[in-house]
N, CA, C and O atoms as a DFTB+ gen file, in Angstrom:
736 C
 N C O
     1  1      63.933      67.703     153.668
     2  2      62.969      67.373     152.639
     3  2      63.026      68.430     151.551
     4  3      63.108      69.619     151.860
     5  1      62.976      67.956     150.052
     6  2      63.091      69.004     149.173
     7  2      61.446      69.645     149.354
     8  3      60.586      69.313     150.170
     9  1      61.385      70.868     148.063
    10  2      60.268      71.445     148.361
    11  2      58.693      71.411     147.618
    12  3      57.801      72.161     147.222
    13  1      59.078      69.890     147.753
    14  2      57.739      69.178     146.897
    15  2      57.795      70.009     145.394
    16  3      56.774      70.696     145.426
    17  1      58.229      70.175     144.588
    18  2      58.650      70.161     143.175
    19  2      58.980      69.110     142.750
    20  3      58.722      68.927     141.560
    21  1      59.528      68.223     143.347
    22  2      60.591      66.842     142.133
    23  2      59.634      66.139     141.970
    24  3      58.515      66.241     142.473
    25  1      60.047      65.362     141.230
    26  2      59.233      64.537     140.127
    27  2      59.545      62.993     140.195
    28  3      60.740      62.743     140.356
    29  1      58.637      61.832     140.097
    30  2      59.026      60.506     140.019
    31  2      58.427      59.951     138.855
    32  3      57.549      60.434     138.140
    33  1      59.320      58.343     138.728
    34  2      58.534      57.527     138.143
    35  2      58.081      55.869     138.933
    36  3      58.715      54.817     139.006
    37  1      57.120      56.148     139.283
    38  2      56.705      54.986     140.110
    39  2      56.566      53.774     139.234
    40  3      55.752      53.713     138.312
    41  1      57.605      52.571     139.645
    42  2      57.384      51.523     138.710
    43  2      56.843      50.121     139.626
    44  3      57.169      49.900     140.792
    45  1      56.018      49.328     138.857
    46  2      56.195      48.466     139.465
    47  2      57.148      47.458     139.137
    48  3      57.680      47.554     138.031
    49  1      57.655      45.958     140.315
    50  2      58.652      45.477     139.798
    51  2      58.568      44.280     138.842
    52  3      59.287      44.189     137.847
    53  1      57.615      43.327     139.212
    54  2      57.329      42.176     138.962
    55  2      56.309      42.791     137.395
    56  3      55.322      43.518     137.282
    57  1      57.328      41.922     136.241
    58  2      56.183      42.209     135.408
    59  2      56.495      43.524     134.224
    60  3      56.143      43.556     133.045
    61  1      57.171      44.418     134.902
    62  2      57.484      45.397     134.197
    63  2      58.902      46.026     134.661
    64  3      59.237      47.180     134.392
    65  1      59.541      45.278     135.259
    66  2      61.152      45.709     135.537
    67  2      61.563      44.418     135.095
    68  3      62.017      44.194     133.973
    69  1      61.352      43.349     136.233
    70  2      62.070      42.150     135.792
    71  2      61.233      41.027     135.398
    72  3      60.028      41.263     135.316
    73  1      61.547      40.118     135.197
    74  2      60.385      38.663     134.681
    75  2      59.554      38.766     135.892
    76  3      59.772      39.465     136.882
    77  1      58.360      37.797     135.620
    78  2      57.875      37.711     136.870
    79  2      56.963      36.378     136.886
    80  3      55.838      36.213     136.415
    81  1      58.155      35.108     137.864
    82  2      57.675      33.890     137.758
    83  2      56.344      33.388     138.973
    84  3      55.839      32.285     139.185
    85  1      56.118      34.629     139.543
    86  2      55.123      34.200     140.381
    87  2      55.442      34.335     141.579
    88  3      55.840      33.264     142.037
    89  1      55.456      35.446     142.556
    90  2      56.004      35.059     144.151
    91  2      57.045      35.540     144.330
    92  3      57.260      35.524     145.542
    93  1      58.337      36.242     143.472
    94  2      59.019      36.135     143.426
    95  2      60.215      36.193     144.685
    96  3      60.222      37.320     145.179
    97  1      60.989      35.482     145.177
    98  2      61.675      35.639     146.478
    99  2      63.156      35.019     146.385
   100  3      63.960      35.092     147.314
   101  1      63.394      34.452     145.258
   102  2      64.711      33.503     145.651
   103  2      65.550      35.030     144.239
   104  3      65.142      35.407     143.141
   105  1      66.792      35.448     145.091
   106  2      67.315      36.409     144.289
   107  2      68.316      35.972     142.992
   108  3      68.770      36.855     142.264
   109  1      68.654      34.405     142.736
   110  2      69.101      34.263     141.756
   111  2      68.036      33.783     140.559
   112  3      68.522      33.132     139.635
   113  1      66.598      34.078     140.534
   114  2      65.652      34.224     139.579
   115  2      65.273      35.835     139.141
   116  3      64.230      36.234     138.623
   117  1      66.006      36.311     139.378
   118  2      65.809      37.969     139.338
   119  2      66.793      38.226     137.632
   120  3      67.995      38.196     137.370
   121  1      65.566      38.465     136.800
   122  2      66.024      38.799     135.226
   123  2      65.571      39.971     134.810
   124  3      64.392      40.029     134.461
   125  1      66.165      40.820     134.770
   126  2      65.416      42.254     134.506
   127  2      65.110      41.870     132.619
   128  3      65.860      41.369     131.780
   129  1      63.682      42.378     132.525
   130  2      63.166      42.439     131.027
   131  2      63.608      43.376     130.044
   132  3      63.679      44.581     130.288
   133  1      63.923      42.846     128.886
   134  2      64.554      43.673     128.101
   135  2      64.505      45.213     127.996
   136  3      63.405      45.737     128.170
   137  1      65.421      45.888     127.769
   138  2      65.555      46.813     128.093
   139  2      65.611      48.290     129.263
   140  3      65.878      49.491     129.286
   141  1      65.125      47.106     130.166
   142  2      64.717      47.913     131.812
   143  2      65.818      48.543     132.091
   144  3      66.036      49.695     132.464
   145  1      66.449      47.701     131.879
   146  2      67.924      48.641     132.820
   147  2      68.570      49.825     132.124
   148  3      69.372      50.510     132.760
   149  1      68.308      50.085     130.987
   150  2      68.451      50.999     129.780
   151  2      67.523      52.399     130.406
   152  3      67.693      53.564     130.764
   153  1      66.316      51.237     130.229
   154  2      65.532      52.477     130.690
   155  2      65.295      53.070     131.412
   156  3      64.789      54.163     131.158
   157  1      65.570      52.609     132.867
   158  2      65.688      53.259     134.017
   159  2      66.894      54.076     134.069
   160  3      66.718      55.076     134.764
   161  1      68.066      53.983     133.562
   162  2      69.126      54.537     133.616
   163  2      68.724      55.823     132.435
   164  3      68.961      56.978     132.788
   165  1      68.279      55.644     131.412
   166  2      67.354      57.024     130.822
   167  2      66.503      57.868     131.982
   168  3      66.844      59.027     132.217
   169  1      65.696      57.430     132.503
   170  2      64.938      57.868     133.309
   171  2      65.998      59.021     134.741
   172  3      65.811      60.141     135.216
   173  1      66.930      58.067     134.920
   174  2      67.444      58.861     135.858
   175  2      68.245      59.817     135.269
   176  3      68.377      60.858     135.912
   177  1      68.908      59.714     134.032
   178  2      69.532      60.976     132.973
   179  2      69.061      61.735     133.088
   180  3      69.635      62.805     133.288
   181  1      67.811      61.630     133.033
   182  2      66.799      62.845     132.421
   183  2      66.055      63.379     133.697
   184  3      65.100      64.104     133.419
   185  1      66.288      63.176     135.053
   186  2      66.266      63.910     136.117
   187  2      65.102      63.225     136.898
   188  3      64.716      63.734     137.950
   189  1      64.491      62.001     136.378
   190  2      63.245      61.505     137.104
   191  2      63.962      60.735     138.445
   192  3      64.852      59.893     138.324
   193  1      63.438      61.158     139.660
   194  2      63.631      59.839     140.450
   195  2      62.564      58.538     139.770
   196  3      61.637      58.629     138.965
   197  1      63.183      57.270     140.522
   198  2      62.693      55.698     140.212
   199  2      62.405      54.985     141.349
   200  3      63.382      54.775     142.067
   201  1      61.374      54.561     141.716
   202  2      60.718      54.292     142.637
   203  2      60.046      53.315     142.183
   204  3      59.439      53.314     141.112
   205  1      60.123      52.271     143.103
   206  2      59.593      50.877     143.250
   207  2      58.477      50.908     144.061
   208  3      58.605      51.374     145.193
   209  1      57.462      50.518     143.709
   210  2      56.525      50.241     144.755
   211  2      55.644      48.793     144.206
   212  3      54.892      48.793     143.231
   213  1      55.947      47.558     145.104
   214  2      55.153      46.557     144.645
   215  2      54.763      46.099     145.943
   216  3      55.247      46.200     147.071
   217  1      53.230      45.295     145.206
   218  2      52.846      44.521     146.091
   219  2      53.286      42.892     146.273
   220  3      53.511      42.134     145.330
   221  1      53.338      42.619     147.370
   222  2      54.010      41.125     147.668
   223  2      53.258      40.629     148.906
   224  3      53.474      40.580     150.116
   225  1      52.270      40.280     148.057
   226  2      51.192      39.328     148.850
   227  2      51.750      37.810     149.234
   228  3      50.945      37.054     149.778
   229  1      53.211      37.296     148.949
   230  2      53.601      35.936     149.095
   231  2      54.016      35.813     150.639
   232  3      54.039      34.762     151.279
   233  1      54.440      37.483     151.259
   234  2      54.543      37.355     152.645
   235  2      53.085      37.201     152.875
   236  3      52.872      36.076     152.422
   237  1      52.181      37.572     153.223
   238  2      50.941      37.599     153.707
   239  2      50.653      36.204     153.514
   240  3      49.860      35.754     154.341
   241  1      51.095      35.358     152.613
   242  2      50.677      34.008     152.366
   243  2      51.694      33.199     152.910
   244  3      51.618      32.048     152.481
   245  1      52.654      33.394     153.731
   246  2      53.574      32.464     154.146
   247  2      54.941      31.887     153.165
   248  3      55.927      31.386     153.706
   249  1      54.815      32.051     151.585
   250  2      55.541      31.621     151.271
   251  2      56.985      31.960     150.876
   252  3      57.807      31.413     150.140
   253  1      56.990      33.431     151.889
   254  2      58.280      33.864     152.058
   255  2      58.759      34.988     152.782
   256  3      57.713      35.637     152.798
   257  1      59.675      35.769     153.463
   258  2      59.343      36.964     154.521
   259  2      59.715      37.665     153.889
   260  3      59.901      37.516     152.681
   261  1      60.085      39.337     155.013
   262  2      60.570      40.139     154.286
   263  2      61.917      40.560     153.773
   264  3      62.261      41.468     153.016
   265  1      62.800      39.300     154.638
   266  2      63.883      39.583     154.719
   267  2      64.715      38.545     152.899
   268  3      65.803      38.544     152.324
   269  1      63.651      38.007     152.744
   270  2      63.403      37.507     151.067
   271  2      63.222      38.619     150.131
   272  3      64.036      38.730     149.214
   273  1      62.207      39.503     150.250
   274  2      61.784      40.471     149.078
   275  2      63.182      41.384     149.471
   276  3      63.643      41.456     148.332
   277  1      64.121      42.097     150.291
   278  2      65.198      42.299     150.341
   279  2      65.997      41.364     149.364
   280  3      66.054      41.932     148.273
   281  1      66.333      40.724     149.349
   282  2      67.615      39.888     148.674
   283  2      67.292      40.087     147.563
   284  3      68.160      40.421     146.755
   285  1      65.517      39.904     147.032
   286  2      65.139      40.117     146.041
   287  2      65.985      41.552     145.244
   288  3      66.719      41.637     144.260
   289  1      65.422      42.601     146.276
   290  2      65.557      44.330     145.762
   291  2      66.939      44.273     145.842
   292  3      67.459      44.952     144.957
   293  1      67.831      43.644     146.669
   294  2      69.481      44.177     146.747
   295  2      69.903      43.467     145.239
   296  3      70.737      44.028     144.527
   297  1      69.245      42.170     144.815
   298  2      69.854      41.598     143.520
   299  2      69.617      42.546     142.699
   300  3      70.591      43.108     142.198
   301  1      67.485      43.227     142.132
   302  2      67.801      43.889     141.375
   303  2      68.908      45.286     141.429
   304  3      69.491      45.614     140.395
   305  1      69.083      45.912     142.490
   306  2      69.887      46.852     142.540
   307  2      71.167      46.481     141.731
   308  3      71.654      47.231     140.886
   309  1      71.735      45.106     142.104
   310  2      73.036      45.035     141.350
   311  2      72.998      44.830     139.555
   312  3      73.681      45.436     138.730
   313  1      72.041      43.853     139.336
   314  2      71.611      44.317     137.591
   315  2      71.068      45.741     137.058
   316  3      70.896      46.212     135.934
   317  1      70.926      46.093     138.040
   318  2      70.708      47.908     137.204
   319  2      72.091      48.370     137.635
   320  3      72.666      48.721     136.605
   321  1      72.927      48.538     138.739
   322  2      73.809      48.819     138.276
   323  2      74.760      48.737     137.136
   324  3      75.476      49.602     136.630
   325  1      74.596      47.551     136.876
   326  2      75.377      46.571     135.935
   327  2      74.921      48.006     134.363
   328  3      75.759      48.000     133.461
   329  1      74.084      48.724     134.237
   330  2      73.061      49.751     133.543
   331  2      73.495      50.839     133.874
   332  3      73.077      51.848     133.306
   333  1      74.498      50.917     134.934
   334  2      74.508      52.716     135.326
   335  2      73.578      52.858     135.674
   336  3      73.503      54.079     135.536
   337  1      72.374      52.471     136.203
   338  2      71.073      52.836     136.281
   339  2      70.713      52.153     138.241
   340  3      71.115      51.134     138.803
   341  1      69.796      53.321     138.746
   342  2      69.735      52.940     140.523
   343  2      67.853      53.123     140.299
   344  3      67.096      53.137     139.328
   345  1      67.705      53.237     141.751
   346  2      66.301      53.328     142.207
   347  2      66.784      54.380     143.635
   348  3      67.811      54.395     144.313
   349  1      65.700      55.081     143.678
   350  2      65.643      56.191     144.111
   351  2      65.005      55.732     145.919
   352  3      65.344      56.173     147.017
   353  1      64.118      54.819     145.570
   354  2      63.382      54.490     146.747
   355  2      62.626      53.256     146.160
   356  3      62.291      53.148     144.980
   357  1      62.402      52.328     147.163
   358  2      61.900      50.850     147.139
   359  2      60.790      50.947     147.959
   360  3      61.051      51.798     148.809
   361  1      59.373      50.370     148.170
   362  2      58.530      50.429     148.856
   363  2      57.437      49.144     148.365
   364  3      57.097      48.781     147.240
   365  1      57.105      48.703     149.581
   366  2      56.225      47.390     149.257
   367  2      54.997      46.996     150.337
   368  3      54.877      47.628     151.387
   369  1      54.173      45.987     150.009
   370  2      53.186      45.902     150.499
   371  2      52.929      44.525     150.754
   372  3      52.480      43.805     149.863
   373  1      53.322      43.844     152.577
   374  2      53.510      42.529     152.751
   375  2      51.984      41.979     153.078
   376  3      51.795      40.882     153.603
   377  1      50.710      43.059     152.626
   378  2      49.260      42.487     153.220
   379  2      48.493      41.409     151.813
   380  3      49.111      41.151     150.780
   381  1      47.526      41.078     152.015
   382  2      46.789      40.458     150.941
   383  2      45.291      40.573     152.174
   384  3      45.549      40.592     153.378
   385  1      44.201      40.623     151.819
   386  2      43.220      41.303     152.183
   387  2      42.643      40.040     152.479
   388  3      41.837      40.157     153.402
   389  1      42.761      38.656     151.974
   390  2      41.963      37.796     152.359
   391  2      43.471      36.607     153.188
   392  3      43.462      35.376     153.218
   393  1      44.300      37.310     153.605
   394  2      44.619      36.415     154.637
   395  2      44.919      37.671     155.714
   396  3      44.583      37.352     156.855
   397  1      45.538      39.184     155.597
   398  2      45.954      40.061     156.504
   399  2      44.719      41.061     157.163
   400  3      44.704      41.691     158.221
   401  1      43.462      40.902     155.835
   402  2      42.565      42.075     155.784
   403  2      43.140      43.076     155.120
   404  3      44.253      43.198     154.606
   405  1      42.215      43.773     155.209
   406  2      42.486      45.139     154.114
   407  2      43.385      46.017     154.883
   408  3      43.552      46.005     156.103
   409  1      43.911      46.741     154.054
   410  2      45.507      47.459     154.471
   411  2      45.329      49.132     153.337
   412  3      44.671      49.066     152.298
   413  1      45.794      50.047     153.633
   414  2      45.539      50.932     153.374
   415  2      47.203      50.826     151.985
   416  3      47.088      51.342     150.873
   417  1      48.257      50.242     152.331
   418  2      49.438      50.375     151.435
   419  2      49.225      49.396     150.221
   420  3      49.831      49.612     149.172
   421  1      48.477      48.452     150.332
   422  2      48.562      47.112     148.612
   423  2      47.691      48.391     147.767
   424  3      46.655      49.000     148.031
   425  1      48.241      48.425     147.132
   426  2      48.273      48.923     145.339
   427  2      46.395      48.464     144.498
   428  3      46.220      47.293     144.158
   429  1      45.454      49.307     144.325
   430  2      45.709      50.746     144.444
   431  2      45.545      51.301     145.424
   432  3      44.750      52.229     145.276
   433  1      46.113      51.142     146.927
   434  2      45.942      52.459     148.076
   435  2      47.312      52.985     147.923
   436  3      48.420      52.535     147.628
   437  1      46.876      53.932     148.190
   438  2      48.091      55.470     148.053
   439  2      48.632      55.558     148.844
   440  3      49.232      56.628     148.746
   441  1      48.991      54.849     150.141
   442  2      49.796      54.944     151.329
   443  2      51.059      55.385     150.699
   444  3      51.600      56.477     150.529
   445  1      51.391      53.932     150.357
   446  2      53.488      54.403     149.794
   447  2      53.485      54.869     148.950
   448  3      54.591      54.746     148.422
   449  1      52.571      55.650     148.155
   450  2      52.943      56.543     147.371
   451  2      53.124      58.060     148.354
   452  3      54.058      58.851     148.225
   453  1      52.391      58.147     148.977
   454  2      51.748      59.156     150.076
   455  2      53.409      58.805     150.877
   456  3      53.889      59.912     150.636
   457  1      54.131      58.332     151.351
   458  2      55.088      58.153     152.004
   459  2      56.443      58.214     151.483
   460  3      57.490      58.099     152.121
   461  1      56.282      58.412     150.236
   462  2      57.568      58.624     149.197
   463  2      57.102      59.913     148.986
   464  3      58.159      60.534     148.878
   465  1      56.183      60.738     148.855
   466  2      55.951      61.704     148.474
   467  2      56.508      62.698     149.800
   468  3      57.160      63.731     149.647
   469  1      56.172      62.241     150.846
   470  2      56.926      62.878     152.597
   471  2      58.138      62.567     152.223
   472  3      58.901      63.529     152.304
   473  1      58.616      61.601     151.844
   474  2      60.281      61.371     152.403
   475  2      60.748      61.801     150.553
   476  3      61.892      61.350     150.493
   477  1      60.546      62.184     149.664
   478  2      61.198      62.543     149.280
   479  2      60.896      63.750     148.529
   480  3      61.653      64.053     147.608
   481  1      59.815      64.535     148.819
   482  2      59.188      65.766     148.716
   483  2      58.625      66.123     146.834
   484  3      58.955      67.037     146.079
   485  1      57.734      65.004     146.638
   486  2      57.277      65.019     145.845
   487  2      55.981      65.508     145.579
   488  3      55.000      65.276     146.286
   489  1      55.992      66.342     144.312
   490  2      54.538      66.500     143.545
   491  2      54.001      65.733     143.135
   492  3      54.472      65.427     142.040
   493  1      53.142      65.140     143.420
   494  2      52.283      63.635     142.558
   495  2      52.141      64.077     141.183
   496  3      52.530      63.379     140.247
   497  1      51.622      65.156     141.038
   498  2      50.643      65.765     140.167
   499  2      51.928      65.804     138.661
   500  3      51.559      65.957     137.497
   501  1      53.309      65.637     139.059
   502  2      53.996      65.904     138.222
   503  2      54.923      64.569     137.558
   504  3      55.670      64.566     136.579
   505  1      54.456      63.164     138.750
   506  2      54.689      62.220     138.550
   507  2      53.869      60.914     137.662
   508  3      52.679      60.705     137.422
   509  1      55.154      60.167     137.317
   510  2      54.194      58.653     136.184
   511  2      54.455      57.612     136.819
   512  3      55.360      57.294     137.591
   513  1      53.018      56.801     136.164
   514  2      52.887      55.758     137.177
   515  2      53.219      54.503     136.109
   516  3      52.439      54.606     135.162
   517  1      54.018      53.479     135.964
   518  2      54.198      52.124     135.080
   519  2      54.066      50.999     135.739
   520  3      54.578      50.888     136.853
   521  1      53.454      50.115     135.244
   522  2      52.967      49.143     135.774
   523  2      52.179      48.077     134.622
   524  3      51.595      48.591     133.668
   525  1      52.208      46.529     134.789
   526  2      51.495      45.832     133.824
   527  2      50.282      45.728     134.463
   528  3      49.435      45.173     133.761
   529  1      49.975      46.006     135.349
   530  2      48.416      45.596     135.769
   531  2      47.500      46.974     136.356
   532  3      48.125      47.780     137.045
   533  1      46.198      47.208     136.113
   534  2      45.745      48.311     136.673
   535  2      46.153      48.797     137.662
   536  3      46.748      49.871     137.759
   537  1      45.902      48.126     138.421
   538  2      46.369      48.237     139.977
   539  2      47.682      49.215     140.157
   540  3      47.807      50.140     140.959
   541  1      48.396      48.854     139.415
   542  2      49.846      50.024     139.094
   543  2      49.588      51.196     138.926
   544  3      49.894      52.041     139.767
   545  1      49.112      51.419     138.057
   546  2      48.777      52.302     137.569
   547  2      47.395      53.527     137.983
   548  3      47.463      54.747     137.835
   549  1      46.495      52.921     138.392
   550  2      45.517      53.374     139.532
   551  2      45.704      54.690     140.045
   552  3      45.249      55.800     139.770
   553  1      46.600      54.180     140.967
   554  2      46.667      55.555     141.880
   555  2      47.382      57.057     141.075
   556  3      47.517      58.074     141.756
   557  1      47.737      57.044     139.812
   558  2      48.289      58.010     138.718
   559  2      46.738      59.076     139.032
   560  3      46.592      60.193     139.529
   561  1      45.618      57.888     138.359
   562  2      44.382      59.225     138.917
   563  2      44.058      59.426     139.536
   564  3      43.355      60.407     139.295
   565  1      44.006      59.148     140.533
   566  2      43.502      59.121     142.096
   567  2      44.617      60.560     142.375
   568  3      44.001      61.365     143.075
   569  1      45.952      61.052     142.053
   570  2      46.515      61.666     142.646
   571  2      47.018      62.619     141.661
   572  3      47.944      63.386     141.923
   573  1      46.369      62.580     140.428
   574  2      46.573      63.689     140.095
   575  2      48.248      63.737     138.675
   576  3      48.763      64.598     137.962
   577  1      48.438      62.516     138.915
   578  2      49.236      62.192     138.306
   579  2      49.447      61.550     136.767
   580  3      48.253      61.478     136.478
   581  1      50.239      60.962     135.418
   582  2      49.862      60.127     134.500
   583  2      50.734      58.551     134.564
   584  3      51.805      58.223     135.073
   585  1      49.902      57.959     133.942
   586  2      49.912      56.581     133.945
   587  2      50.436      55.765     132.536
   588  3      49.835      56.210     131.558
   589  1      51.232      54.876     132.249
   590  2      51.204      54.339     131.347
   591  2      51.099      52.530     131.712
   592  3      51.817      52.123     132.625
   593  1      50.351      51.693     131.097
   594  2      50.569      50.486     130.994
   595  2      51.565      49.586     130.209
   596  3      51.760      49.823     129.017
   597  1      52.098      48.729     130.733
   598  2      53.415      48.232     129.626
   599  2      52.874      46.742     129.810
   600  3      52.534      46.115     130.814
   601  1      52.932      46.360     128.228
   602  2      52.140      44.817     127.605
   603  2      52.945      43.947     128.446
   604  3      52.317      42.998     128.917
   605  1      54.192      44.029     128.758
   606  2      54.734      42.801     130.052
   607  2      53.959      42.419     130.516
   608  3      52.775      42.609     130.239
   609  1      54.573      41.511     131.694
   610  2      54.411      40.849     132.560
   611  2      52.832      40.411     132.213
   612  3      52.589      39.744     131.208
   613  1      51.821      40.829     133.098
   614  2      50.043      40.584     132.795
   615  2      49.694      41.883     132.090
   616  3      48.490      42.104     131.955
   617  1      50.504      42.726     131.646
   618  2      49.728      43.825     130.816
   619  2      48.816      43.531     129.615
   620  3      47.816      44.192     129.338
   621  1      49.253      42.505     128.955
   622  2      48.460      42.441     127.511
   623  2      46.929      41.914     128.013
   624  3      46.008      42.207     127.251
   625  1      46.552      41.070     129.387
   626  2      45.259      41.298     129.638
   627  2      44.677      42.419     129.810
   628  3      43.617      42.380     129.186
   629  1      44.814      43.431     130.344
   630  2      44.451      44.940     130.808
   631  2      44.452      45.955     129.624
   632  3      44.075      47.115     129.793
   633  1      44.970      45.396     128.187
   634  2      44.648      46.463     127.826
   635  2      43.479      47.002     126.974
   636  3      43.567      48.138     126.509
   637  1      42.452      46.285     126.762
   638  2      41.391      46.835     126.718
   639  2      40.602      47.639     127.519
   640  3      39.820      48.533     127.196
   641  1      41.019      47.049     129.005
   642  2      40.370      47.870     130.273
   643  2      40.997      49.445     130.286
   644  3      40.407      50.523     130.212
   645  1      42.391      49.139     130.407
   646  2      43.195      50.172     130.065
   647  2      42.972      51.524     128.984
   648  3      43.036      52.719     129.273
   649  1      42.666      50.843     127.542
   650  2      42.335      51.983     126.804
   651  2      40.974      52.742     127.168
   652  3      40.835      53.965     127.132
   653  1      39.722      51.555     127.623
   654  2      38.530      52.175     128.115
   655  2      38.750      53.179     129.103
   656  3      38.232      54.293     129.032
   657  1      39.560      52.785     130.087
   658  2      39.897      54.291     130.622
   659  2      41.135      55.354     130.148
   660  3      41.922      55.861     130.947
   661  1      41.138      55.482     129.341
   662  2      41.951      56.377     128.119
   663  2      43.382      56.206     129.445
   664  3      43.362      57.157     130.227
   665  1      43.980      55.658     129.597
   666  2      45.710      54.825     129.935
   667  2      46.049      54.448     128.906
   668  3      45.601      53.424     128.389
   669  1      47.053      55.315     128.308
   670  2      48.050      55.075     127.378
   671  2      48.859      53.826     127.653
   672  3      49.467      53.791     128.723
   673  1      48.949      52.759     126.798
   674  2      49.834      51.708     126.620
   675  2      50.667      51.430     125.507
   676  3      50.362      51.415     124.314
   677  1      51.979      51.166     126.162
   678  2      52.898      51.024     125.449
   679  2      53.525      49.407     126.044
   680  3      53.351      48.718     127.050
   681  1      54.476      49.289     124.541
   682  2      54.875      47.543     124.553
   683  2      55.843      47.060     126.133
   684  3      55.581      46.056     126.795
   685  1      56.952      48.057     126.456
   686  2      57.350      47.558     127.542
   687  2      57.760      49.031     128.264
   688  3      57.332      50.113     127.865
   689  1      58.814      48.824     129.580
   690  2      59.608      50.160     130.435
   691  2      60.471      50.855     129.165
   692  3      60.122      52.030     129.045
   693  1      61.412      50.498     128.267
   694  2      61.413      51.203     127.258
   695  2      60.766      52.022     126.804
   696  3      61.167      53.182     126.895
   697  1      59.577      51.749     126.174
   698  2      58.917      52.545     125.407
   699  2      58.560      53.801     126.307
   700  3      58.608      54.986     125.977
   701  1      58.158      53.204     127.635
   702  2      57.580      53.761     128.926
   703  2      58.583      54.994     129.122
   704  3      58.271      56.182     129.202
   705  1      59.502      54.588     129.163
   706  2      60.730      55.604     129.506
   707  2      60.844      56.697     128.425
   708  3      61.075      57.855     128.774
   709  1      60.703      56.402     127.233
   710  2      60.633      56.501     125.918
   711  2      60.205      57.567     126.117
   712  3      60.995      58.499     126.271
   713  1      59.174      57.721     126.164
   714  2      57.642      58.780     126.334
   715  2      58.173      59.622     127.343
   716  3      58.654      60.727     127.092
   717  1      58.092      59.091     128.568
   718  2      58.298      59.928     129.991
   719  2      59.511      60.931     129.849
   720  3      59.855      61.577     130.839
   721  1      60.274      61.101     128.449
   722  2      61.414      61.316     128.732
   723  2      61.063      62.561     127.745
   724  3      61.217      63.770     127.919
   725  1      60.605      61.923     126.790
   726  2      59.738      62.992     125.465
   727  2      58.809      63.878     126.212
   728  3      58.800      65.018     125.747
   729  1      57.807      63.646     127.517
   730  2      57.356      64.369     127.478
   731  2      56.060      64.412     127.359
   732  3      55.296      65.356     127.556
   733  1      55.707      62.614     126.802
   734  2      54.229      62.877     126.381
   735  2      53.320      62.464     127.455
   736  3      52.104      62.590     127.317
C-alpha cells in the first residue's frame, strides 16, 4: 500500500463518462460523452488516479447481474483506451434501499470510497469528486475532499441545489478535468 499521499479523481460513470440510457447493462450501448476520454487521459497525465465508483441499482432490481455491469466496465475500458486514457480502480454498488434495504456502499455512503482509499492508499482530503447528480458528489464533503458537478447526464437538474451548496459546476468531464488539472 502506498503511503496515503496519492491523490484521486472519483468519477461517476453513467451520466458523466458515458451516455446514460437508463440501467445501463448491454456493452454495445456504451458511448463515452464528448470529450471523456480526452479527459481522463489528461487526468492521468497529470498524475491523478481515475476511479469509478457508480451506483447500479438495476442489479438490486433484477434487470440485470453483475456479471453485466462487467461487460459494461471491460467495454468502457476499451473506448478509453482507444484515448490513451485507463481507470485506476472500478467500484460499484449492486443495493437499492427499497428492494435490498439500506447498504452502507450506494452513493452518498463512503464505503467504496473508504475501500479505494485502503487499497490504494489514498488521502481523501486531497481528492475530487465528479459526478452529474448530488449523490456523486456528496461524499467530497463528508471526507474532506472537493467536488465538481458536470451539466451531463441529470446534472443540469442539480444545479441550483448544487450552487446553494457552493459545488462548483462546470458544463461536462472536460471542463472537470480542465480545472482539476489547473488546480482550482
Amino acid at each position: 500500500m502506498a503511503d496515503a499521499t496519492r491523490r484521486a479523481v472519483f468519477l461517476d460513470r453513467d451520466g458523466t463518462i458515458v451516455e446514460d440510457p437508463g440501467f445501463l447493462h448491454q456493452p454495445g450501448k456504451v458511448h463515452l460523452l464528448a470529450g471523456a476520454g480526452e479527459a481522463i487521459h489528461q487526468l492521468n497525465q497529470a498524475g491523478w488516479l481515475v476511479i469509478t465508483v457508480s451506483n447500479q441499482s438495476g442489479i438490486a432490481r433484477g434487470l440485470y447481474d453483475a456479471a453485466a455491469y462487467q461487460a459494461v466496465q471491460r467495454r468502457l475500458v476499451e473506448l478509453l483506451a482507444a484515448h490513451d486514457a485507463r481507470l485506476d480502480g472500478a467500484y460499484f454498488c449492486p443495493h437499492h434501499p427499497a428492494f435490498t434495504g439500506p447498504c452502507e456502499c450506494r452513493k452518498p455512503g463512503l464505503l467504496l470510497f473508504r475501500e479505494a482509499q485502503a487499497a490504494l492508499g489514498l488521502d481523501l482530503t486531497r481528492c475530487r469528486w465528479v459526478g452529474d447528480r448530488l449523490s456523486d458528489v456528496e461524499p467530497a464533503r463528508k471526507l474532506g475532499g472537493r467536488a465538481l458537478l458536470v451539466e451531463t447526464g441529470g446534472g443540469a437538474t442539480y444545479v441550483g441545489k448544487a450552487r446553494a451548496l457552493r459545488i462548483p459546476v462546470v458544463a461536462d468531464l472536460a471542463a472537470a478535468a480542465a480545472e482539476i488539472v489547473r488546480g482550482a
